[in-house]
N, C-alpha and C positions, 0 to 999 in steps of 0.2 A: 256482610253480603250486600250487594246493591239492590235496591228495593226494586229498581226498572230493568231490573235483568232478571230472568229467571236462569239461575244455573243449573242445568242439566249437562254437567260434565264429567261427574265423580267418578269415572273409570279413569281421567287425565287423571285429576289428584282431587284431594279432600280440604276443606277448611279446618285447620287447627280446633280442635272440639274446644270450650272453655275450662271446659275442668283438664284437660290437657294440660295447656298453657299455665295453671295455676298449679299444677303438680311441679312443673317445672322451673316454675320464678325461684323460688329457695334454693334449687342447685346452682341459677344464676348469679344471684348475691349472696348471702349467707352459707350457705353450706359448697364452698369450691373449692376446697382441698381435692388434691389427688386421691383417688380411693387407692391407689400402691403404700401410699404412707399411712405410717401406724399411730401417728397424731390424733385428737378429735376430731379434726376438719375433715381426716382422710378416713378415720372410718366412719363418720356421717355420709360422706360418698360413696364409699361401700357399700353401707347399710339399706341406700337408695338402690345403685346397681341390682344389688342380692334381690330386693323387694320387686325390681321389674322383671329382673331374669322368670324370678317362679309367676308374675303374671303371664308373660309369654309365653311358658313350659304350659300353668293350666289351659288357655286358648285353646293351643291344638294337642293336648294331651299326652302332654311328653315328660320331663324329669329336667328341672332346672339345668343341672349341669351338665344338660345336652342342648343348649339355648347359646351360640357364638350371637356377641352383636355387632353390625356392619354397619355399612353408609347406607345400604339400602340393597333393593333386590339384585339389581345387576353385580353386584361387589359378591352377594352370597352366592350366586349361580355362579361367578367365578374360581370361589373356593370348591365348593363343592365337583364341579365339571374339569377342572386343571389340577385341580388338589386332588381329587380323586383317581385322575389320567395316572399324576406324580407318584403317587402310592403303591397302583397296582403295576406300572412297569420295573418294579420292583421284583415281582413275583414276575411276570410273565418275559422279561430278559427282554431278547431284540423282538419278540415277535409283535407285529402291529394289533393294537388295540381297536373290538370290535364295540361300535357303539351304536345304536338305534334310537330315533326319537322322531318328531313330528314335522312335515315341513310348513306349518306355520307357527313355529314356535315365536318367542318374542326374540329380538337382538341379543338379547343377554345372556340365551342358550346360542340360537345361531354363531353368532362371531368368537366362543370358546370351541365348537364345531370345528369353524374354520381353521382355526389355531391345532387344534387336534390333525387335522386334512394336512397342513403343512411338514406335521410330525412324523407323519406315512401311515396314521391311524385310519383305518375303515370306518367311516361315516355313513348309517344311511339312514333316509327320513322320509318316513311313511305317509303319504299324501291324506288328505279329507274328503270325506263323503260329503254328499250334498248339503248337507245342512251343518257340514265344519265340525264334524265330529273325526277324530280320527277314524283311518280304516281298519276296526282292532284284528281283525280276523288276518290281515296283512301284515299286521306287525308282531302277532302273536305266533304266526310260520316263523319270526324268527330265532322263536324257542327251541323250535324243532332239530332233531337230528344233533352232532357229537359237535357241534362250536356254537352256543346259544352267544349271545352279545357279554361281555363284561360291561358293561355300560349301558344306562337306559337314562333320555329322560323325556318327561313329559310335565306340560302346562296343566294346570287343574280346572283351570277356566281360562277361555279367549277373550284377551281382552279387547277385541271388537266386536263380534259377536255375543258375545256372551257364555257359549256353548262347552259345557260340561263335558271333561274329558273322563273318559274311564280307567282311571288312575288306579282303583283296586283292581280291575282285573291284571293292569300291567304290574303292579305290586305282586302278586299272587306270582306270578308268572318269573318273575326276578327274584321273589324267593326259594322257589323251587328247583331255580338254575344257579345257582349263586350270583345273580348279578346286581352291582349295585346302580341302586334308583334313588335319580333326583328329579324333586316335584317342584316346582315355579310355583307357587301360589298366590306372589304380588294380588293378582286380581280378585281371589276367592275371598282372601285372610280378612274375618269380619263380617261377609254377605253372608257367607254360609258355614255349618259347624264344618268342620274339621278336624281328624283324628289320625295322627301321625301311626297311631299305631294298627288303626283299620286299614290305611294306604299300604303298609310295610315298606315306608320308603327307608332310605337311608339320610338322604337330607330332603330339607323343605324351605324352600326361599321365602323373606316374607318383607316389605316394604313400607315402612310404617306412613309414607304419605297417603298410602290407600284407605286407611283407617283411622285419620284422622288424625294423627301425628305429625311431627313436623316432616320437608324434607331432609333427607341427609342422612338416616340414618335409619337402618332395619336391622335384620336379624334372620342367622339361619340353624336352623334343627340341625342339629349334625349325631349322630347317632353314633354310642359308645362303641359300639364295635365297626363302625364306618372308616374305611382305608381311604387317608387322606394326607395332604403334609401341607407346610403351611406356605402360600402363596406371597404372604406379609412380614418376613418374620421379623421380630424386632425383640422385644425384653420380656418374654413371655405374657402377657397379658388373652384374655380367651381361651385361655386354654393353649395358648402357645402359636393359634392357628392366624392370629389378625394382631399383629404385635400397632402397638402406639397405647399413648393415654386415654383411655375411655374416656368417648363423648357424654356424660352425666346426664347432662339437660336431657337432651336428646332421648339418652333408655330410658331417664323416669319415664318422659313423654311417652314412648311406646309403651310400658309398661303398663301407664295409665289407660294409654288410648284402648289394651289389649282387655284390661279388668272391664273397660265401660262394652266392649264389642261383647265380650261373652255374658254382662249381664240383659244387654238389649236380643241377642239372639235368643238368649232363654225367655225374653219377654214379646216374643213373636214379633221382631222387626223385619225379616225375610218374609213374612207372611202381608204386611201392612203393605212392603215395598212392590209385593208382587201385586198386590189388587189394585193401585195407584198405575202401576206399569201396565197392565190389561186395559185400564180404563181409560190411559192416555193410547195406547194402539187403538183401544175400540173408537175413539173420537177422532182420530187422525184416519181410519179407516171408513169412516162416515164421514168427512170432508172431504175427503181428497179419491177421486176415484182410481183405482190402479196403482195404489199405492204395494208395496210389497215386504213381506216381514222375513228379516233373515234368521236361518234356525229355529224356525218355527215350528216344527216338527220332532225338537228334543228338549232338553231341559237345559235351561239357561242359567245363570246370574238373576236371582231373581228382580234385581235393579236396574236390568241393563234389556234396553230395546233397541235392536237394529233394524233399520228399513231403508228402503230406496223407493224416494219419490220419484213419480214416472214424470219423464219429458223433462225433466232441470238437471243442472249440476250443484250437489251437496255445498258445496262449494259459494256456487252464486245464491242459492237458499237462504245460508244461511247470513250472507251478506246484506239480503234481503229484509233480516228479521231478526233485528240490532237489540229488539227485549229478548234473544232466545240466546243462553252461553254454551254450546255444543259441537260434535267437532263431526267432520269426515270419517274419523280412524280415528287408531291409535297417536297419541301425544306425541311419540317417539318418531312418525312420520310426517308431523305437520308441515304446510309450505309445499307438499309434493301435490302439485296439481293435474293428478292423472286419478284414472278409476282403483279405489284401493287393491292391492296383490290379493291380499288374504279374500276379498270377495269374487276375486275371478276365481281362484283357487277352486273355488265351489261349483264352477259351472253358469255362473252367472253371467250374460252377453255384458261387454264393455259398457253397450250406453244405458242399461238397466244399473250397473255399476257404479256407471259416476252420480248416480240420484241420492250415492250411501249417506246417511247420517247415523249417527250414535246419537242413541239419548239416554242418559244412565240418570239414574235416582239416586239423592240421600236420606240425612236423617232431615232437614230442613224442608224436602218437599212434602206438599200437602195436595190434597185436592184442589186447591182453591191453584194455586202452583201449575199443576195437570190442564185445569180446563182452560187457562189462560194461556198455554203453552199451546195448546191446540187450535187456540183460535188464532194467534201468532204467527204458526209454522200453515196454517193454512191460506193466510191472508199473505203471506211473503210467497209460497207456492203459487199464487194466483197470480200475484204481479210480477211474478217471474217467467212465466207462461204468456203472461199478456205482452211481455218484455219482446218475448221471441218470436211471435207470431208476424 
């Protein structure tokens, strides 16, 4: 990390943990057999594989050999949202496929969406209350009555906001109707526990660069009796559903990165992150007058603070305040110099909009991190201000 930067960007992506990286050097040189081959080489690769799979299964509380591993979140939302489409027109013949999910989800659900829309499948996606929470009472009518959705999915957390979706209710609700539910967790996996089996989903996306793995490679839940086919298929590997040669390196790394996430949750690291996160709002809210906090009124990410500095663009802010590493939005829409979608979504005027920044926590910040970050972002806010007048 650069000692003259403070990085406050961990919802983009994560720093490779060190015990990470060192789980992984052995599968890089000494142990690189193929784990398909029944050689030593290949089942020391195996023996790595198997050992990440069940750290990933314990995380979110699932059963190893319900654990597919991918390139990363957008690859699992693919299998899961297409694979699952593939499955169930099986059973349901010509008649169009009914799906329901959120319209600010991430790309990675949206554009399988689209993909679906082109197929003649019925798409619909339930807008956000004010503080970016789904409208569940709107989405839950569409349980109602003799054609409940075959399809649901929903994000378990926003990755700009922060803002906490209510995934067991919609779980609950998809079990009761027979429909199958996929959860996006890219941004949750690691902040906060997670129990695949309190959600009742059927799969759960999870992205290992979020948690401090490398990128390139994740993993998704996919649930034994989940109707799915394989979008990948090659020599059966995965369970048949993501054919190619396992990336090694890669799953230790999750693997690892999954064992360190669930030993720091259990040692109250969502609790440290949240009190750091209140204290960098309370300080940014005693400098800067007018400043405004997004989702303030639910439960969030406890790492993750969203605000809009009044009278600037997020944008020139942060240009402004070259020690501070933090973004507009989401990673996935950088370079778009307009007021982010997902915060107008909510009700928020254009030019309160464009003031957005994100500032997300990791394990690396500290207080000392916080109060230097406050003094930064309000000394760039001032000469940005002073800039315009």
């Amino acid at each position: 990390m650069d000692p003259n930067c403070i990085y406050l960007d961990y919802n983009a992506t994560t720093p490779v943990d060190p015990e990470v990286l060192e789980s992984m050097l052995p599968y890089l040189t000494d142990h690189f057999g193929n784990p398909s081959s029944a050689h030593p080489y290949g089942r020391r690769a195996r023996a790595g594989v198997d050992r990440a799979r069940a750290e990933v299964a314990a995380l979110i509380s699932a059963e190893p050999d319900e654990i597919i591993f991918t390139s990363g979140g957008t690859e699992g939302s693919q299998i899961a949202l297409l694979g699952a489409a593939e499955a169930m027109r099986e059973k349901t013949g010509a008649r169009p496929l009914r799906v329901v999910s959120f319209t600010l989800e991430h790309p990675a659900t949206l554009e399988p969406f689209e993909a679906l829309r082109r197929h003649g499948d019925e798409v619909l996606l339930i807008p956000p209350d004010p503080n970016g929470v789904v409208q569940i009472d709107a989405l839950l009518a569409r349980f109602e009555g003799a054609t409940p959705p075959d399809l649901a999915s929903m994000m378990l957390a926003h990755n700009e906001t922060g803002a906490l979706q209510p995934v067991a209710r919609v779980g609950a609700a998809c079990a009761g109707h027979g429909t199958v539910f996929h959860v996006d967790a890219a941004q949750a996996i690691g902040k906060i526990p997670v129990d695949v089996r309190a959600i009742g989903c059927h799969f759960l996306a999870i992205a290992g660069h979020k948690l401090y793995a490398p990128k390139g490679i994740g993993a998704l839940y996919c649930r034994r009796d989940a109707p799915v086919r394989a979008m990948m298929p090659g020599a059966g590997q995965e369970r048949g559903l993501r054919g190619g040669t396992e990336n090694v390196p890669g799953i230790v790394g999750l693997g690892k990165a999954c064992a360190l996430a669930r030993a720091r949750l259990a040692a109250g690291e969502p609790e440290r992150l949240r009190t750091l996160r209140e204290r960098l709002w309370n300080g940014l809210r005693a400098a800067i007058p007018g400043i405004s906090r997004t989702s303030a009124s639910v439960e969030t990410l406890p790492n993750t603070l969203h605000v809009r500095f009044p009278g600037v663009h997020g944008n020139a802010l942060l240009d402004a305040t070259p020690g501070i590493a933090a973004s507009t939005g989401s990673a996935c829409h950088s370079g778009i110099d307009r007021a982010p979608a997902a915060i107008l979504a909510l009700g928020v005027t254009e030019d309160d909009a464009l003031g957005s920044v994100r500032l997300s926590l990791g394990h690396s910040t500290d207080a000392a991190a916080v109060d230097a970050a406050i003094e930064r972002l309000a000394r760039g806010w001032r000469s940005v201000r002073t800039e315009r007048r």
